[in-house]
N, C-alpha and C positions, 0 to 999 in steps of 0.2 A: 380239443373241441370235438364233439361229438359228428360224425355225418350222417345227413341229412338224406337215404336213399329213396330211390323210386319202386315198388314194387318191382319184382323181376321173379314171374313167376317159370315160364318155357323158355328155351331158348331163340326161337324166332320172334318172340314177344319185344323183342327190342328194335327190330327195324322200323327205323324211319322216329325215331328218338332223340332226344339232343342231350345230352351228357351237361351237366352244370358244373360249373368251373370253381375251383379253389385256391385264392390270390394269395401268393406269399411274399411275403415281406420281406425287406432284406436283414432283417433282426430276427428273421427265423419264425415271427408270429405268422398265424395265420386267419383270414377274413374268408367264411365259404358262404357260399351266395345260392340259394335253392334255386329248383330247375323252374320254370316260370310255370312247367305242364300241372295240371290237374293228379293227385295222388289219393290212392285209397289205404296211407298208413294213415291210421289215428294219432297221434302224438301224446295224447291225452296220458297222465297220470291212471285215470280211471279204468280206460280200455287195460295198461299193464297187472293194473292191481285183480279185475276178473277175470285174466288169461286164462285160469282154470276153470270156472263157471260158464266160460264165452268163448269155445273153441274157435268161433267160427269170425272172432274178432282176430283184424290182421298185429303181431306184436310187431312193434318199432324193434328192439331186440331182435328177434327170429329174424325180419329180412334183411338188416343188416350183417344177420352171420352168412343168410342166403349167399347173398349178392358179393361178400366178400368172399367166399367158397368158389363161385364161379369164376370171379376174378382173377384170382391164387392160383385156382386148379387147372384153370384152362387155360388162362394168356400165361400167366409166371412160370408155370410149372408146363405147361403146351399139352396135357395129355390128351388123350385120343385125338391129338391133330392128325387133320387131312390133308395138310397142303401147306408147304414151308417157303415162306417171304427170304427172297434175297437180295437186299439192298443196301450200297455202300458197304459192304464189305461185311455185314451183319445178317445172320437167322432168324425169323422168327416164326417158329413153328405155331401156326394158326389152325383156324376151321371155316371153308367156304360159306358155312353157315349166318357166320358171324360177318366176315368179311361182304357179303352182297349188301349189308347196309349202306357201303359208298359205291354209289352208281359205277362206278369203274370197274370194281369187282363183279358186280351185278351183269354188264354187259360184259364182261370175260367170261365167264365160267357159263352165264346164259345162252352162247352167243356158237359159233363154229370156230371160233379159235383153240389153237392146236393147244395155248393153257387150260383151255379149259378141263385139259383130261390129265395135264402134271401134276406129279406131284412134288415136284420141287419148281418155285417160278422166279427166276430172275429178272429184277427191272432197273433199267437204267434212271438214273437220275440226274437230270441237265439244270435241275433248278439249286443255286449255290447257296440258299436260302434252307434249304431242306437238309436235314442233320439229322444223324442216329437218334438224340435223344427225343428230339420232335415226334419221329416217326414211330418209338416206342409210346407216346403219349398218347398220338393218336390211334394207333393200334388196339391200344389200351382202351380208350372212350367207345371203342365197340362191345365191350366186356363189362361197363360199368357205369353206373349214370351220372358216377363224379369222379374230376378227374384234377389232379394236381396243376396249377398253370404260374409258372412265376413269370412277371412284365419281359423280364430279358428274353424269354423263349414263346414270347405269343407270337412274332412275326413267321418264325422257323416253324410253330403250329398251324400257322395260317397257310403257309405255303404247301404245307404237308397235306392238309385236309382239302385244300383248293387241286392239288395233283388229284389225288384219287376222287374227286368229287364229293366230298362227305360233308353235304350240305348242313347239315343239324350242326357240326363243327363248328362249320363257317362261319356260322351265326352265332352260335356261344360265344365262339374267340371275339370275336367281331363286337360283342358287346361287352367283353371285360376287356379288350382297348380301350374301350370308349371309356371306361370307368377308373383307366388307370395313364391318362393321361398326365405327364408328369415333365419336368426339369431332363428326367435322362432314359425317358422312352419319348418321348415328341420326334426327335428327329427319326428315327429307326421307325416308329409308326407311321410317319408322312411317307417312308420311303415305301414300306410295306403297301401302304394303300396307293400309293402310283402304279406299284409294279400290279396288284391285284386288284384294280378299280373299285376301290373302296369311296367312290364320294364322300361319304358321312364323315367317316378316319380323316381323311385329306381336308375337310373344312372346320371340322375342329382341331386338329392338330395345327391349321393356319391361324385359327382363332386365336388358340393360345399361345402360341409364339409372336402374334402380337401384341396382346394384352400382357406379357409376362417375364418376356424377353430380356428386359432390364433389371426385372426385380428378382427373378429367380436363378440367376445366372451360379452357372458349374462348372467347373474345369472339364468336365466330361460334354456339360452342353455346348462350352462353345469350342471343342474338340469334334464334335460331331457335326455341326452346321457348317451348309457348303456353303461356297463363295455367293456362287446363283443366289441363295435362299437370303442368305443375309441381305444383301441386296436387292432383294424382292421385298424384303418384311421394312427395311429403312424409306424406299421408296413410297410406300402405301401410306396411304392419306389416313387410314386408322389403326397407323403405328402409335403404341401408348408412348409418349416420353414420362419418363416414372417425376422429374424435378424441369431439367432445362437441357440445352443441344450439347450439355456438355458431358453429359452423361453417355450420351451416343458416341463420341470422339471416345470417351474413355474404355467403354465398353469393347470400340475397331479395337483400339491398341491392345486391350488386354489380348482380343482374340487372333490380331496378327500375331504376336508374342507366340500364343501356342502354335500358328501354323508353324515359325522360325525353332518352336522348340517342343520337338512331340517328345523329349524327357522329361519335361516335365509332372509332376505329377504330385503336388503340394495341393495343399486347401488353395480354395478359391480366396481367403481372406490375403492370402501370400503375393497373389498374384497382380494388385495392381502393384505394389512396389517391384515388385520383379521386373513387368514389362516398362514403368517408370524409369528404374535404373539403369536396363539394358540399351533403350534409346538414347538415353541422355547422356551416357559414358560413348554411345557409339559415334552419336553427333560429336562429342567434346575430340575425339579420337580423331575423327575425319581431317587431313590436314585441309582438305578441296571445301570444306562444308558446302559437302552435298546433302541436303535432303534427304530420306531413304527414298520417301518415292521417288526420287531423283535419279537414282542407283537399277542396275540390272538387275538385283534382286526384288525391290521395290515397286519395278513398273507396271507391272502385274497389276496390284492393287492399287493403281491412281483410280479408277473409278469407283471404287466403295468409299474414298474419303473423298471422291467428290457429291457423292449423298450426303455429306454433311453438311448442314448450312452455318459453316463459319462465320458467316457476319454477322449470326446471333450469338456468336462464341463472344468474340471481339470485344462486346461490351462489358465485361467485367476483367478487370486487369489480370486477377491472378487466375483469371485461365488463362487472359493474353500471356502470358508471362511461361504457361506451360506449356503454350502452343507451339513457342517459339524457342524454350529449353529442352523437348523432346526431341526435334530435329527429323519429324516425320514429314512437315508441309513443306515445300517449297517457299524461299521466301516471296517470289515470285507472286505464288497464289493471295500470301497474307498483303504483300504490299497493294496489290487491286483492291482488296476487300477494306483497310484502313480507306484509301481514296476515295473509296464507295461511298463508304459508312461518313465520310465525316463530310460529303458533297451532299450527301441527305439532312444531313443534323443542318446545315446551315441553309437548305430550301427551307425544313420545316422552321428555322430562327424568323426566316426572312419573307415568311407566309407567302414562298413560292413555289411548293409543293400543291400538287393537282390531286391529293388523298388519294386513297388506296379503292375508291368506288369504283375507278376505271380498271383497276385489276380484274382480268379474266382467272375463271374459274379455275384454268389448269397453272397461271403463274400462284393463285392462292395458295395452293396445294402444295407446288412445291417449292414455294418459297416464305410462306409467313414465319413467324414465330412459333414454336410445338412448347406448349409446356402440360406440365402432370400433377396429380397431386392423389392422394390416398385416405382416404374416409376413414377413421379403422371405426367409427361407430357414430349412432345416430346424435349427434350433439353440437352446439352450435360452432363455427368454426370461422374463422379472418384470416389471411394469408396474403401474401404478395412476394412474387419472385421478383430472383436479385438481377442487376445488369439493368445497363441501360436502354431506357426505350422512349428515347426520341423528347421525353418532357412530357410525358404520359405516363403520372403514377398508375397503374389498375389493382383499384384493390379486389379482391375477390372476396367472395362470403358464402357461407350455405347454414342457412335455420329452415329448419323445419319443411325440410324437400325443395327451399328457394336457391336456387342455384342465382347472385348475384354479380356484380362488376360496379365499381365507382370510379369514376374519374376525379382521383383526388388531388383539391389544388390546395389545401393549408389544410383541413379538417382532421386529416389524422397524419401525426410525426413523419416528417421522410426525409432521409440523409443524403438523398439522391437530388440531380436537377429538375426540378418542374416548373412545366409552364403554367401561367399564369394567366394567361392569355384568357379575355373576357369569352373569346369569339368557339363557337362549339368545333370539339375536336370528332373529329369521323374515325373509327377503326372501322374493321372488318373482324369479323369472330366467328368462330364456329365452335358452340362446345359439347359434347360428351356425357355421358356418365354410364358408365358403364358397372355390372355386377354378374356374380356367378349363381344362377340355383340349381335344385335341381329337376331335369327334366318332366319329371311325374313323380306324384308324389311318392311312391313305391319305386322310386327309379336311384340308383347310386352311382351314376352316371351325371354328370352338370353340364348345360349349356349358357352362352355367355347371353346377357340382354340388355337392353340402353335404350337410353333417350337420345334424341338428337335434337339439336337446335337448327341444325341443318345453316350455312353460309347467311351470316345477316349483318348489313350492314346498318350501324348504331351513329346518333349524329349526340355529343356530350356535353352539356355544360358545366361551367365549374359544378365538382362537387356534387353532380348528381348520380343515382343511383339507376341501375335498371336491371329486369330481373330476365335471364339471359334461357333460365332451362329450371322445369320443375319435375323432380325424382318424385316417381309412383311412390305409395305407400307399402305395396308389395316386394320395392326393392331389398334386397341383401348385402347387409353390409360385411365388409369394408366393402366401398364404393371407390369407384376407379375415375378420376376425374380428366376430361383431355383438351385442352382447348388449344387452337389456332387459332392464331390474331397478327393481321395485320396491322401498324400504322402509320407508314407513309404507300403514298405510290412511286412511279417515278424506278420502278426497278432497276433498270439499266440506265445508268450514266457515264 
């Protein structure tokens, strides 16, 4: 692909410029993204065809030999340098000229410092983020208004540019982060914007590990996610669950598995039976049947599997059935949660349940029901998740932007137990819909947006319908669906 340069006519003509960045793929393609600034090449076919009639027109051709000429001549090749870079163990024979465009150089050489009259400068480098090839990049974006940047080395450039102040940088890298937010730059990116107070970075990079967490998941993702973080993202109240709570248990184990085995290194499709296999031979093995989290290796991690709300697990057999063939819970934890669960089914039998209206805001949150579901396109849809809930069929629906719920008592087929009960049933709900666009129209860059229904407590009767949350007509599909729903009260028994 052809690049896309800025005029660069003097040498001092470039300070205080921003170099536009060029995304590589890791299939070796590449995506180059022009500089946002104002340009006086023509692009036009026409301007090329009267280059000899219209001297005085600038050629796309000519500046591009320009500008790679000074690039070549002066950074690759160093000639007529004035003053030689020594960092990490590396040369790089430069020109103070070029270098005053990062404020740092700028006040060195500007300034009564005794560099500012050497000719060779040596700098120490404390930040473990900053790496030779970084430092060559940036070095390089003083010489040139485009500059090669692949995801794995934007943090190492950020760090680089953020040391010597080269603001124009900052800001470039800073927004092909934003643009290449992914499965296995997210976490390396959050990190990079804590260390470099990147707000923007830091709240989409949260964004997306919640919205995606479950659906995009990699060996390398959840190899890279801390304990902290994962446990920040299961707690939050607009964590996506992509299906039902069982998805979340499945996903811990996959990712305990890697912390217990940093060999491995198999596709992600390999990986639930691996971590599958590993606990269930471990349990079968244990003569004590212990628990892992039972175990000194285990104990560690009793509190991310107590973000799991197991007594949503519960209600479908063959995850009971997994729960308790893995050999992760303690039986302990599961024997409270059956007690629980079945001292509720028979309040709600025995219409001695005080409904979930008395629930506070913070037990909603972290104790309803999470489920998910995925849009892939605008067309009419019926669904209902499996597991037991209480004698409350809910069916869900979405036509035509109407996000619905029915409390179905015979209307439509169900293999499950339902009440039948004349008298209206109360849940608690809150739903979602979330989608990705992109931030301006010219922007390739996405931010996340939704509706909310915000906490609303529904009173049902048989069989009737109600319509819970309506999607803009500007939304993008696939659409991300999230709902929490209570339906009993009575938490603790």
């Amino acid at each position: 692909m052809g690049q896309i340069l800025q005029k660069q006519t003097v040498a001092h003509s470039t300070e205080g410029q921003q170099p536009s960045l060029e995304a590589v793929s890791k299939n070796g393609g590449r995506t180059q993204r022009k500089r946002r600034h104002s340009t006086d090449v023509d692009d036009s076919s026409t301007a090329l065809e009267n280059l000899h009639d219209n001297l005085d027109t600038p050629s796309k051709k000519r500046l591009k030999s320009t500008s790679r000429y000074i690039y070549n001549t002066l950074f690759v090749e160093g000639r007529t340098s004035d003053v030689t870079v020594i960092m990490l163990g590396r040369e790089w024979p430069l020109h103070r000229l070029y270098l005053c465009q990062a404020d740092y150089f700028a006040s060195m050489f500007n300034g009564s410092w005794e560099e500012s009259s050497l000719k060779r400068i040596e700098i120490d480098v404390v930040d473990p983020n900053i790496t030779v090839d970084a430092l060559t990049i940036m070095f390089g974006s003083l010489y040139s208004d485009i500059i090669k940047l692949m995801p794995s080395k934007a943090v190492s450039v950020l760090a680089s540019a953020s040391m010597f102040q080269l603001r124009g940088l900052q800001d470039e890298v800073t927004e092909f982060m934003l643009e290449t937010i992914a499965g296995d730059t997210v976490c390396s990116y959050l990190e990079g914007a804590h260390i470099y107070g990147l707000e923007d970075i830091q709240t989409r990079c949260e964004q997306w590990l919640r919205l995606h967490l479950l659906q995009s998941l990699s060996v390398a993702l959840l190899r890279a996610i801390r304990y902290d973080l994962l446990l920040e993202l299961l707690t939050s109240q607009d964590f996506f669950v992509l299906q039902l709570e069982m998805d979340i248990y499945n996903v811990l184990k996959q990712w305990l598995y890697i912390q217990l085995h940093d060999e491995f290194d198999e596709d992600i499709s390999k990986l639930s039976k691996a971590s599958e296999a590993y606990f269930k031979s471990r349990w079968e093995k244990d003569k004590e049947k212990r628990a892992f989290l039972e175990t000194p290796e285990g104990e560690e991690f009793e509190t991310l599997f107590r973000a799991v709300r197991l007594r949503h697990i519960i209600g479908d057999i063959n995850s009971c059935h997994s729960l308790e063939d893995d050999g992760i819970i303690p039986a302990k934890w599961l024997a409270d949660i059956y007690r629980g669960q079945w001292c509720l089914a028979l309040l709600m039998e025995q219409k001695d349940d005080i409904g979930p209206a008395s629930v506070t805001d913070k037990w909603f949150y972290n104790n309803a029901m999470r489920f998910g579901r995925v849009l892939e396109s605008d067309k009419e849809y019926c669904w209902r998740w499996v597991g037991y809930s209480f004698g409350f069929d809910m069916v869900a629906s979405y036509r035509s932007g109407r996000i619905s719920i029915r409390r179905n008592t015979g209307k439509y087929p169900c293999s499950r137990s339902i009440n039948v009960q004349q008298a209206p049933r109360e849940v608690v709900l809150r739903a979602q819909a979330l989608w990705e666009t992109a931030e301006e129209e010219d922007s390739r860059h996405t931010v996340i947006k939704s509706v909310d229904s915000e906490r609303r407590n529904l009173y049902l009767q048989p069989d009737e319908e109600v319509m819970v949350l309506m999607v803009p007509r500007s939304a993008v599909f696939p659409l991300y669906l999230s709902f929490r729903v209570a339906f009993t009260g009575r938490p603790d028994i």
